[in-house]
N, C-alpha and C positions, 0 to 999 in steps of 0.2 A: 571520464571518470567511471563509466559502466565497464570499463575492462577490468576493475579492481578484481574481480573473483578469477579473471585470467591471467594477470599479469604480480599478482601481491606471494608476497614468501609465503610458502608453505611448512606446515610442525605436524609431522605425522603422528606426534605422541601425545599431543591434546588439541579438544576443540579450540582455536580464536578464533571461528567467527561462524553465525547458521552456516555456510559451505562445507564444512568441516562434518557436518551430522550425515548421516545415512540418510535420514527422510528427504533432504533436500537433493543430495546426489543422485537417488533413485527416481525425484519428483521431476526437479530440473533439468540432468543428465548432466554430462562435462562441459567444463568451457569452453568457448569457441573464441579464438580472433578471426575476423572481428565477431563479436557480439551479435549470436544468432534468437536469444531471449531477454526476457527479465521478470526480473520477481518483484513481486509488489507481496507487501504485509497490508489487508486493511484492518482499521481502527477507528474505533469509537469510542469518544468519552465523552461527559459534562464540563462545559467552562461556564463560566458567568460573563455573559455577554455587553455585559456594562458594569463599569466601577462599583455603581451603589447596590449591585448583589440583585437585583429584582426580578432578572430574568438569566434562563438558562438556555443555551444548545449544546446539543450535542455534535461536534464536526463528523462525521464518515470522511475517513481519506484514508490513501496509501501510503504508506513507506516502500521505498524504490531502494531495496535490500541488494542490487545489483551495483551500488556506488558504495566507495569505502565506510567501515563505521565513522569515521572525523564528521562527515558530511552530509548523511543517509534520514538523519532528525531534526537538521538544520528548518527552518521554515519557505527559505527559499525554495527545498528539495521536495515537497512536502506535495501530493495533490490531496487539493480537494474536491470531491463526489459530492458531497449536499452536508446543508446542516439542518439537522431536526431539532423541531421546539421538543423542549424536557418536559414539557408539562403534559403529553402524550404516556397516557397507559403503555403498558409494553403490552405486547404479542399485538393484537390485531391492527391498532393504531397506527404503532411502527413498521409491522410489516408492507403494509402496502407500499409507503417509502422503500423499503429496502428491493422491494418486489418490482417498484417502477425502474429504480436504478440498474438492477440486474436486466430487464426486458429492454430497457430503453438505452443504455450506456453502453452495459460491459460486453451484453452478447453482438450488438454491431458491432465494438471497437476489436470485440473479438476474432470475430468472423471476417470485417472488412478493412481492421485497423486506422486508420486515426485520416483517412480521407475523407471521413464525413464530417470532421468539422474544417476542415476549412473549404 
């Protein structure tokens, strides 16, 4: 399914889909088969972590914008990075969370991709 941005019709007269924009062409570069990247969206928002409303998190995850839209929102397709309790001030609070993820997750998975966990 990561081939969608290489293999899906193309409409050179309107955007369907982020691929379609400048910023991600010039970000991303062209597709490749097979599949030489991917794009991840990440996201944070508040959910109420239990029925009776008493508590909040917020998830941190990606969206994997490199698989078709049908599929890309689904929960299966969905990673999760951490979930932060809501009841944390923003700026200094939050940041350290965001701060450990970046130092501890993304720049190894970056640098050395995805053999340090298993």
């Amino acid at each position: 399914m990561c081939q969608h941005e290489f293999e899906r019709p193309r409409q050179t007269d309107f955007f369907a889909d982020v691929y379609d924009t400048t910023a991600w062409q010039e970000f991303m570069g062209p597709p490749t088969f097979p599949i030489s990247r991917i794009g991840l969206q990440f996201c944070v928002d508040g959910i109420p972590a239990f029925a009776a409303g008493t508590t909040s998190l917020k998830p941190a995850e990606f969206i994997n914008l490199s698989l078709p839209p049908c599929v890309r929102h689904k929960a299966e397709n969905i990673l999760l990075l951490m979930l932060l309790p809501s009841n944390l001030d923003k700026g200094r609070s939050q940041k350290k969370y965001y701060d450990f993820a970046a130092d501890y997750e993304l720049t190894s998975l970056a640098r050395e991709g995805n053999q340090h966990l298993f």
